[in-house]
C-alpha positions as CSV (number, residue, x, y, z in Angstrom):
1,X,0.0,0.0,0.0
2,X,1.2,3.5,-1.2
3,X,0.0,6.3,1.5
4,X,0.3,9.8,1.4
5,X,-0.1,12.1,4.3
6,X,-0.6,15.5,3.9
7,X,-1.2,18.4,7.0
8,X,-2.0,21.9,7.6
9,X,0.0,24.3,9.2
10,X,-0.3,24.1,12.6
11,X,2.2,22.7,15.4
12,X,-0.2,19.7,16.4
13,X,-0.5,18.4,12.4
14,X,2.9,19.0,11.4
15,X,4.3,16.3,14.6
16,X,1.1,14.4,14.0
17,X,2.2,14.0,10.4
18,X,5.5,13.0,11.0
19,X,4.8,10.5,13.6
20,X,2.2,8.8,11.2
21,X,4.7,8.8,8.6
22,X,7.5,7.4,10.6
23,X,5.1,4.8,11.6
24,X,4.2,3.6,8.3
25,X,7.6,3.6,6.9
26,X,8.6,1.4,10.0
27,X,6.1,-0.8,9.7
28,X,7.6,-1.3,5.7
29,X,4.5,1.3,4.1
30,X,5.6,3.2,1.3
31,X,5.2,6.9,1.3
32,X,4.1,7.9,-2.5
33,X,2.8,11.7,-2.8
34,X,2.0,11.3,-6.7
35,X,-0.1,8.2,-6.8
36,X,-1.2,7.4,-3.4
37,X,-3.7,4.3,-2.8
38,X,-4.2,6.1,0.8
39,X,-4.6,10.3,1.4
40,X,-4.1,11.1,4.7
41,X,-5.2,14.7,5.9
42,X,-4.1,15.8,9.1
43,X,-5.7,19.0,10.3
44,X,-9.6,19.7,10.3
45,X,-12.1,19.7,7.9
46,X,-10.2,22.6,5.3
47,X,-7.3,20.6,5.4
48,X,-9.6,17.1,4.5
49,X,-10.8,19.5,1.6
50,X,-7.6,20.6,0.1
51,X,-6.6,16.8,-0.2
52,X,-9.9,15.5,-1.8
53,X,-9.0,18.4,-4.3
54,X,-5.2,17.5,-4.9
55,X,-6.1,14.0,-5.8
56,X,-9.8,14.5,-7.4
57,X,-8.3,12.9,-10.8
58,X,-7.7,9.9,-9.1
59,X,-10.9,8.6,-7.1
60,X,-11.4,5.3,-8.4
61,X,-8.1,4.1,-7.1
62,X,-7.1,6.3,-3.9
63,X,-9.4,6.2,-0.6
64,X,-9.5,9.1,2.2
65,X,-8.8,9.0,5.5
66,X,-9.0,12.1,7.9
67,X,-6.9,12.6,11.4
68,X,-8.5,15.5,13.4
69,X,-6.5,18.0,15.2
70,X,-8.8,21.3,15.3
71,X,-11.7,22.2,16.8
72,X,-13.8,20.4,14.0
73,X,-13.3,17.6,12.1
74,X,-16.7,16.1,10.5
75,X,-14.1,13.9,7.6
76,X,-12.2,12.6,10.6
77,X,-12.3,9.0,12.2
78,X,-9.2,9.6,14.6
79,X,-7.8,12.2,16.4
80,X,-3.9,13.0,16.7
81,X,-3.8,11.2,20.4
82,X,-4.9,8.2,18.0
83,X,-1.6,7.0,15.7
84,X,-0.8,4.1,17.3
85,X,-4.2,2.7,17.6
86,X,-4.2,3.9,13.7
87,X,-0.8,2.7,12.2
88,X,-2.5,-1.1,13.9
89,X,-5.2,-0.5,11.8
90,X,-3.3,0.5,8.6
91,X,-1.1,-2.6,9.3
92,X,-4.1,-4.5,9.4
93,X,-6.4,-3.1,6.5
94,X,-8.6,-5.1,4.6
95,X,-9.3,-2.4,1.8
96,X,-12.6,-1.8,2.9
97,X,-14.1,1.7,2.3
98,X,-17.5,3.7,2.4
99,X,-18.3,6.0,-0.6
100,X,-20.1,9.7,-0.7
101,X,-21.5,11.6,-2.8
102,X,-20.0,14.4,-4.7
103,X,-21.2,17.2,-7.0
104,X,-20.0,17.7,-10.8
105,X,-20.0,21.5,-11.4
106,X,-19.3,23.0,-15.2
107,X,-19.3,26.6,-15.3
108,X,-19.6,28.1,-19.2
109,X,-18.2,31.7,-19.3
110,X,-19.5,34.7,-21.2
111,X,-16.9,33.7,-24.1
112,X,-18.1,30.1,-24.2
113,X,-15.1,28.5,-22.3
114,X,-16.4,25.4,-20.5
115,X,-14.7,24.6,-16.6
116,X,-15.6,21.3,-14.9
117,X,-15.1,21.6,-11.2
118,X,-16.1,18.5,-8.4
119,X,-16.7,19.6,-5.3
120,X,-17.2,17.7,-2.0
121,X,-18.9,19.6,0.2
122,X,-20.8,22.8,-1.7
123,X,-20.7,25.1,-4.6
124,X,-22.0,28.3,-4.4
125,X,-22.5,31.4,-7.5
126,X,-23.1,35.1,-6.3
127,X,-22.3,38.5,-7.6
128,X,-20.1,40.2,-5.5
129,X,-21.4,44.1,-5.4
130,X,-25.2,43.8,-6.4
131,X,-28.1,41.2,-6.5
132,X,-27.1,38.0,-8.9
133,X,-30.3,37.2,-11.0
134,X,-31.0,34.3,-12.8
135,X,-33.4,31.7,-14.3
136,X,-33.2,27.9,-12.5
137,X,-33.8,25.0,-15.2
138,X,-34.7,22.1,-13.4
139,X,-33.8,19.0,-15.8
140,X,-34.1,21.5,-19.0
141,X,-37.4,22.8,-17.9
142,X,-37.7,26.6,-16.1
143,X,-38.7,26.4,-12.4
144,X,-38.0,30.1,-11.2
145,X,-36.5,33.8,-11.8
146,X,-34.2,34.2,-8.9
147,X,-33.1,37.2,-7.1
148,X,-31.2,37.6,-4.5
149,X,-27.4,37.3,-3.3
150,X,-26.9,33.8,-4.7
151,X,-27.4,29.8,-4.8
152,X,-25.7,26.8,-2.9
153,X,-25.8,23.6,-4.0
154,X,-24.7,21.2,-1.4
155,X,-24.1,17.1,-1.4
156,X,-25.4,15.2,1.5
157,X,-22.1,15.6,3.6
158,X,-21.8,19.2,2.8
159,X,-25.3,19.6,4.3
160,X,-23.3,20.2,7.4
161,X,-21.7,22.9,6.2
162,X,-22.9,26.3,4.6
163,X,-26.0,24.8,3.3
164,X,-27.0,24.0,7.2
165,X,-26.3,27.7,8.4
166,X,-28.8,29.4,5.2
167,X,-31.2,27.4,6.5
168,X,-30.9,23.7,4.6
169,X,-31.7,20.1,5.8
170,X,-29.1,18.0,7.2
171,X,-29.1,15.2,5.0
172,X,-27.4,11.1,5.9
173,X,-24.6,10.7,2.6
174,X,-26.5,7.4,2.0
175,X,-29.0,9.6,0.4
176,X,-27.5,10.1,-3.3
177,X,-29.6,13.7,-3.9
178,X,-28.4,17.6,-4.1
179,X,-29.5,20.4,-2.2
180,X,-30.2,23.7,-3.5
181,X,-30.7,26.6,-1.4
182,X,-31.0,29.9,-1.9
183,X,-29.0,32.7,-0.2
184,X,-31.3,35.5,1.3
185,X,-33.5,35.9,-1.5
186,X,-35.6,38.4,-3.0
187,X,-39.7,37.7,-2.4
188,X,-42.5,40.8,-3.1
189,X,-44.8,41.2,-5.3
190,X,-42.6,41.4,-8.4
191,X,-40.1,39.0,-7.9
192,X,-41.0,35.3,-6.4
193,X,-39.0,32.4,-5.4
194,X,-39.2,29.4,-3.8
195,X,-37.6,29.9,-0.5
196,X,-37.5,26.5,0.7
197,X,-34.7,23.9,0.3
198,X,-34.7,22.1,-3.1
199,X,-33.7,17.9,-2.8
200,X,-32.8,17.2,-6.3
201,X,-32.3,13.0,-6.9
202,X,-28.9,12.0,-9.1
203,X,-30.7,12.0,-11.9
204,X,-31.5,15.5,-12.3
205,X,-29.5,18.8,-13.3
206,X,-30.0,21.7,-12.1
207,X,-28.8,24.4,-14.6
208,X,-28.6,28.6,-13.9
209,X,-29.1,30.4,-16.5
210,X,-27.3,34.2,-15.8
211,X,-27.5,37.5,-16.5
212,X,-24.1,39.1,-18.3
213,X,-22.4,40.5,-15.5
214,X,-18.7,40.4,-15.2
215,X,-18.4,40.3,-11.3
216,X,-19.5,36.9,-10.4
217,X,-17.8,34.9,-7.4
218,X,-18.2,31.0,-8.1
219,X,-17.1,28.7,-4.1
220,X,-16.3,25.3,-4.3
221,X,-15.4,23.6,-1.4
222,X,-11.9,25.8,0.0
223,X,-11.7,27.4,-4.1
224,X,-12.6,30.3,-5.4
225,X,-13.2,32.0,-8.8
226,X,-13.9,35.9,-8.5
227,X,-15.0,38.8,-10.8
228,X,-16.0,36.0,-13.6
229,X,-18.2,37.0,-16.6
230,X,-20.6,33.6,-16.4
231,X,-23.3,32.7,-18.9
232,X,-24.7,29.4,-16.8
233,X,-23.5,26.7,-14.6
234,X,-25.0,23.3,-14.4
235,X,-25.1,21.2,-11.4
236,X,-25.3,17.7,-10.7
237,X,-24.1,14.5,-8.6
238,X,-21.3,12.9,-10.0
239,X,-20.9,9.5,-10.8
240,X,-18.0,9.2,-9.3
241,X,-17.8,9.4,-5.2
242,X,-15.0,9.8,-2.8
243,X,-13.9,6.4,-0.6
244,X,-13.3,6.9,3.1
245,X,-10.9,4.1,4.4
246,X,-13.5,2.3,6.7
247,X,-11.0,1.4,9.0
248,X,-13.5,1.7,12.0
249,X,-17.2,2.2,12.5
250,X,-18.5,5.6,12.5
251,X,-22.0,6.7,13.0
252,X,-23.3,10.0,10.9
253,X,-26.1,10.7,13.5
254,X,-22.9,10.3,15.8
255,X,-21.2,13.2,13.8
256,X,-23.9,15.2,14.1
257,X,-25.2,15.2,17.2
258,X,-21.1,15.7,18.1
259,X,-20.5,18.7,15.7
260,X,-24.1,20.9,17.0
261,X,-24.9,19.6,20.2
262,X,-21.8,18.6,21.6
263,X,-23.3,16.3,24.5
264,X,-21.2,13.2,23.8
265,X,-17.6,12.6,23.3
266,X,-18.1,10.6,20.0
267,X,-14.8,11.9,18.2
């Protein structure tokens, strides 16, 4: 097996790192930054983020495993007072791995430039001065005019995130659907929205149709693009999903309940 371990800045990662990686190379692991079968991120949640970005080309054959050493760590199934207990594991590992969700973004620019992005947690489009309008195509059919500062669309594990905090569902990453919701939008008498969290199955797109502005922000995950000149972007789940080394048993509700409540000592 071929792991790679990659941590943020911090005092606690950087040690934390170099004791797993001592570890695995005495235990005979090879350490392999360009083709890892194993990314390990040390650090929280941004940290887990960058890595599922450095090595998005390479999901089928490389699995995810997250080592917590901040404040939050909803990716992580050990914390940094956890090597040993997780170098026995790695030593030990059967290959087995749970799969999420992710999203497939492709952003068309005013000059008809196509960008695919994949995102893990969320992607989000807003104008970064005035209020972003735009038309929402549900599966190549119009649904709504939107006004207001922007969209998110969210996977199921991302529904912790951003999406949670404007107001969206919390939704298990067994459930293969999308989330739309919108960010503090614009309801009178002239302009009309939904307002309500939109569950969107893997089978549909969701495509927004924009108005030619050049000051456009597009998020994605710990990315951004600013001040783009955007003619759509087109959301949807991907078929591909990120693996998470299932090296132990951990419960979502667990996670939850953990992360907002904080009246258990799951992780």
């Amino acid at each position: 097996m071929k792991v790679w371990i990659n941590s943020n800045t911090k005092e606690v990662s950087i040690k934390t790192a170099e004791k797993i990686k001592q570890s695995l190379l005495n235990a005979g692991i090879e350490i392999d930054q360009k083709n890892p079968d194993l990314a390990i991120s040390v650090g929280g949640d941004g940290t887990f983020l960058k890595t599922f970005h450095e090595y998005s080309d390479q999901l089928a054959t490389t699995r995810f495993l997250g080592v917590h050493t901040g404040h939050l760590g909803f990716y992580a199934d050990w914390r940094d007072f956890e090597v040993d207990e997780l170098i026995e594991a790695l030593i030990h590992d059967t290959k087995q791995s749970i799969t999420y969700p992710i999203l497939d973004v492709e952003v068309t620019y005013a000059d008809d430039s196509v960008e695919k992005i994949k995102a893990l947690n969320e992607a989000i489009i807003k104008r970064t001065s005035k209020t972003m309008r735009a038309d929402v195509i549900l599966d190549n059919e119009f649904f709504e005019k939107f006004r207001g500062d922007g969209l998110c669309f969210s996977t199921p594990s991302g529904s912790t995130a951003y999406a949670k905090s404007i107001g969206g569902a919390v939704i298990h990453p067994k459930s293969h659907v999308m989330q739309m919701n919108e960010i503090a939008p614009i309801n009178n008498r002239v302009y009309r929205s939904i307002s309500a969290p939109i569950i969107a199955p893997s089978s549909q797109a969701i495509e927004i149709l924009l108005a030619p502005e050049d000051d456009y922000m597009v998020n994605y995950d710990t990315n951004s693009k600013i001040d783009c000149s955007l003619k759509s972007v087109k959301f949807q789940l991907s078929n591909e999903s990120i693996q998470f080394a299932q090296l132990r048993d951990r419960h979502f509700w667990g996670r939850v309940e953990h992360a907002f409540l904080g009246t258990n000592d799951f992780i």
